[in-house]
C-alpha positions as CSV (number, residue, x, y, z in Angstrom):
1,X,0.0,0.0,0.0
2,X,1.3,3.4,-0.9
3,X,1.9,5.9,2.1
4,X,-1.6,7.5,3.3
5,X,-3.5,4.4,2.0
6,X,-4.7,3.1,5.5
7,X,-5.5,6.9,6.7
8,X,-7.9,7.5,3.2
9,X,-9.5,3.8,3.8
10,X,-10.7,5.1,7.5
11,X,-11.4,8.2,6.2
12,X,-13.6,6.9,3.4
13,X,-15.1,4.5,6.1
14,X,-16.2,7.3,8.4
15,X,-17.3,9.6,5.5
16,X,-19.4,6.6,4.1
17,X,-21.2,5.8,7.5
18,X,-22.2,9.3,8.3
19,X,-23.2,10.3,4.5
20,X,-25.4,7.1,4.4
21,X,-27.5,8.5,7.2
22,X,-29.4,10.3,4.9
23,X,-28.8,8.7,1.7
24,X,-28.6,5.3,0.2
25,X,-25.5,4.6,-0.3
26,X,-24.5,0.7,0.0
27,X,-27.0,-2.3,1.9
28,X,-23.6,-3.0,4.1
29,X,-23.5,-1.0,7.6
30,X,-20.4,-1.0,9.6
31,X,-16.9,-0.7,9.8
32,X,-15.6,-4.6,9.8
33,X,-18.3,-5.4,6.9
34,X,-17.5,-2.4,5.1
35,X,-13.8,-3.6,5.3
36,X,-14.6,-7.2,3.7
37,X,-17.5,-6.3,1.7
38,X,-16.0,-3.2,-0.3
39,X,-12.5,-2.3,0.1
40,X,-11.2,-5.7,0.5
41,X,-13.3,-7.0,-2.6
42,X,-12.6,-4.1,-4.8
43,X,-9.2,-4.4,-4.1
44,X,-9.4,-8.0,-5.1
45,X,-9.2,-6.8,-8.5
46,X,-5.3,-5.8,-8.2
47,X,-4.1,-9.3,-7.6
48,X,-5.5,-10.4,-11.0
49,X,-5.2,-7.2,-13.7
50,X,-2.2,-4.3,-13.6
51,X,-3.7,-1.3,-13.2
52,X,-0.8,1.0,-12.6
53,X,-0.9,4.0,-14.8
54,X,-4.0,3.1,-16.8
55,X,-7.1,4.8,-17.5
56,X,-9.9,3.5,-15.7
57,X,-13.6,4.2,-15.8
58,X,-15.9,2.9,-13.1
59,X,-19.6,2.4,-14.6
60,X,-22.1,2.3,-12.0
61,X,-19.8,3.5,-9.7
62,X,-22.5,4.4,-6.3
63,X,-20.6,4.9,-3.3
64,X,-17.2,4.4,-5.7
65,X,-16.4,0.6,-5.5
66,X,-14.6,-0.5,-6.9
67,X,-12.9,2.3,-8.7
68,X,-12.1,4.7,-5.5
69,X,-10.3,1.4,-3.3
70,X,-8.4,1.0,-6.7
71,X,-7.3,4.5,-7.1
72,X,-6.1,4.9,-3.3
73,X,-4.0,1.5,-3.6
74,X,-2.8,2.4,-7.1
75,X,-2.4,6.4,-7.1
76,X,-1.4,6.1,-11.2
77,X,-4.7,5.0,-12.3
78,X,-6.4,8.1,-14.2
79,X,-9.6,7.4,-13.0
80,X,-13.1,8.0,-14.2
81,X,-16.3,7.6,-11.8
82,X,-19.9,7.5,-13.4
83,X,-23.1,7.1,-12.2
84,X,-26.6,8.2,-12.7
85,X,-27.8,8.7,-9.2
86,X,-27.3,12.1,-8.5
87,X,-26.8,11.9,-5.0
88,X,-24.2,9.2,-5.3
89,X,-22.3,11.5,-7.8
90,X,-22.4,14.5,-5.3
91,X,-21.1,11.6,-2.4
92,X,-18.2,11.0,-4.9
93,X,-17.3,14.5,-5.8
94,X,-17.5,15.1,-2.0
95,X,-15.2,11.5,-0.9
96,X,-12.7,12.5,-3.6
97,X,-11.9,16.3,-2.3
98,X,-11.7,14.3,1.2
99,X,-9.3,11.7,0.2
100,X,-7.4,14.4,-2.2
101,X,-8.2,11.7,-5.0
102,X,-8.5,13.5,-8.6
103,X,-10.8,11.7,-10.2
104,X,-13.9,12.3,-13.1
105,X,-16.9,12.6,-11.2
106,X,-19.8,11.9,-14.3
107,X,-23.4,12.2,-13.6
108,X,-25.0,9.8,-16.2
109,X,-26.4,7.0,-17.7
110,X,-23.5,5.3,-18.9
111,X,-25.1,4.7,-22.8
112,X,-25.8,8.7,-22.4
113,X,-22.4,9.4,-21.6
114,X,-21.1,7.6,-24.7
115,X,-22.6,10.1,-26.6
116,X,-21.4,13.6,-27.4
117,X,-18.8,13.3,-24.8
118,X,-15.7,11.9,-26.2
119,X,-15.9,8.8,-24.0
120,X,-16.2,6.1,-27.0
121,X,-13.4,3.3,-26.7
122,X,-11.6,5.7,-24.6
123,X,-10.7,3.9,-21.3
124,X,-7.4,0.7,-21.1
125,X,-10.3,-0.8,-18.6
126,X,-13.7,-0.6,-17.5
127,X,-14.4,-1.7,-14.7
128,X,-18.3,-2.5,-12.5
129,X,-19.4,-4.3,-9.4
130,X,-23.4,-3.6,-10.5
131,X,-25.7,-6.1,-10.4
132,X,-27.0,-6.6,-14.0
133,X,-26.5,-9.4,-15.8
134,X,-23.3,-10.2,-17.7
135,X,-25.0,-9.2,-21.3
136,X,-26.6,-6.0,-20.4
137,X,-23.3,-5.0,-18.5
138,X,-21.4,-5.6,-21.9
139,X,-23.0,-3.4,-23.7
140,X,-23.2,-0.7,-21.4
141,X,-19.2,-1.0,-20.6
142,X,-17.3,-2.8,-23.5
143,X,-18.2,0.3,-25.7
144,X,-15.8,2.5,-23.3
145,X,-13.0,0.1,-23.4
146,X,-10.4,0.8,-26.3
147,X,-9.3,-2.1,-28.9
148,X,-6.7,-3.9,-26.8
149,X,-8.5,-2.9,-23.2
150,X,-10.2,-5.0,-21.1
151,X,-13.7,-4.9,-18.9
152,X,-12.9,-6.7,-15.7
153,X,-17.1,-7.4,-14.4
154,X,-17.3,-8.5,-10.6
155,X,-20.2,-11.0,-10.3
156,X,-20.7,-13.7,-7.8
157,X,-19.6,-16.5,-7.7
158,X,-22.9,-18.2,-9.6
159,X,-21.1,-16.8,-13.0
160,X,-21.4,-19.6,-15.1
161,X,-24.8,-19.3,-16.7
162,X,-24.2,-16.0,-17.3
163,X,-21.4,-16.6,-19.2
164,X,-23.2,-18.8,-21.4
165,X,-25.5,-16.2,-22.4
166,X,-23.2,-13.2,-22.6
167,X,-21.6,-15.1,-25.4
168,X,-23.6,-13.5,-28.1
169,X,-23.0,-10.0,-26.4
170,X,-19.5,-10.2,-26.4
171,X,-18.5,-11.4,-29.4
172,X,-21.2,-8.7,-31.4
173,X,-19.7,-5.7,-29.2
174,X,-16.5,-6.2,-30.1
175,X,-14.7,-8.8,-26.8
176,X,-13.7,-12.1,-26.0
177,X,-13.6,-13.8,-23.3
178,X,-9.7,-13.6,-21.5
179,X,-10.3,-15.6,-17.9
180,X,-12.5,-15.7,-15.3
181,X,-11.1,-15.8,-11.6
182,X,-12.9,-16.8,-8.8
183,X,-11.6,-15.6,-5.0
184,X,-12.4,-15.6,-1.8
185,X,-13.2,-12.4,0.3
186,X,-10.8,-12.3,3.5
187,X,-12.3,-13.2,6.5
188,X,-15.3,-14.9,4.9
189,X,-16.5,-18.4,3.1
190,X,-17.9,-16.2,0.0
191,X,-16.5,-16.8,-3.2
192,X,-16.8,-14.1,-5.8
193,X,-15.6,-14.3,-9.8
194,X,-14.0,-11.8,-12.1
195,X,-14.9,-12.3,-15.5
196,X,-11.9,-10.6,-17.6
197,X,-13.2,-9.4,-21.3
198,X,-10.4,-8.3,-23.8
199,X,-11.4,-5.8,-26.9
200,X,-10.5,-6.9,-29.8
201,X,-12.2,-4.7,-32.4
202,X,-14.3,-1.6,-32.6
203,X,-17.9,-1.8,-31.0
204,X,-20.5,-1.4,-33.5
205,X,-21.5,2.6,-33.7
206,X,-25.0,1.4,-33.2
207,X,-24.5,0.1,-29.3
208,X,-25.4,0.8,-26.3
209,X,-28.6,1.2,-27.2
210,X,-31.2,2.6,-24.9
211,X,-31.1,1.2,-21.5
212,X,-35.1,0.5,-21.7
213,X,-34.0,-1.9,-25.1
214,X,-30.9,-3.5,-23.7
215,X,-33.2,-4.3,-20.5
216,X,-36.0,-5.5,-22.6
217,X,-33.9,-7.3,-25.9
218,X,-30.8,-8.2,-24.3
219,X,-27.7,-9.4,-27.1
């Protein structure tokens, strides 16, 4: 861990707990949870991928796992945080001026973002811990990765079956399937899986399409 890591990780703690008073920010309450349940796991992502001086965008971000752990372990990330809960967004814009963390705080949809703002195949790695299903998360994140990038997806550990019917996702979108790694969080029996999605070609101009469409007539 770089110098100040532990100080920002009680700091975002503390910040998290008192900010989720009044808004929802995460299900998981209390310090030794928060521990296992966010930082450990989002840092679980480091052991599998090197992230050190990429550009890294966060889609769903919420309360900023993974992308914010990453960032404080792994200062040389360029980081990019998006979300289209306003409240979260102002939580993140708020955690990042704590922790002195410069990151891209976007208030979006992450299909809106993609266009008009110069985000297209943009990003070495994508990154999301949401809880959709392995095909509509491909085409809301491969289209931000760039040719030779990968999106790293955090699912549980149930992965397989999802896998199966991602396959027609990721191949039209422009991926293929690199490795998944399943892991254990510390200090608990539950094992989680990183799915690990390479880019290799453009994504069709005509995806993401709108969120009501992908939800409805997944790939």
């Amino acid at each position: 861990m770089p110098p100040g890591a532990i100080s920002a990780f009680e700091k975002y703690s503390v910040l998290l707990e008192e900010k989720g008073k009044n808004t929802n920010l995460t299900a998981i309450k209390g310090e030794d949870d928060t521990v296992r349940f966010h930082f450990l796991d989002s840092l679980a992502l480091l052991g599998i991928y090197g992230f050190k001086e990429k550009s890294v965008i966060d889609v769903g971000s919420g309360a900023g796992f993974p992308g914010v752990p990453v960032k404080i372990a792994e200062p040389s990330v360029d980081l990019t945080l998006i979300d289209s809960t306003g409240k979260k967004v102002a939580f993140l814009i708020e955690l990042c001026n704590t922790l002195s963390i410069k990151a891209e705080c976007i208030h979006a949809r992450a299909e809106d973002a993609l266009t008009g703002q110069n985000m297209r195949e943009r990003y070495d790695i994508a990154v999301s811990r949401a809880v959709a299903r392995l095909n509509v998360l491909c085409e809301i994140c491969l289209p931000f990765v760039d040719i030779g990038g990968t999106f790293l997806a955090m699912k549980g550990s149930a992965v397989k079956d999802e896998l199966i019917e991602a396959h027609n996702a990721i191949e039209t979108l422009g991926g293929k399937i690199l490795d998944r790694i399943d892991y254990k969080i510390p200090g608990t029996d539950i094992i989680r899986s990183i799915v690990l999605i390479t880019k290799t070609s453009a994504t069709p101009v005509q995806y993401p399409r709108r969120f009501s469409k992908i939800r409805s007539k997944p790939l």
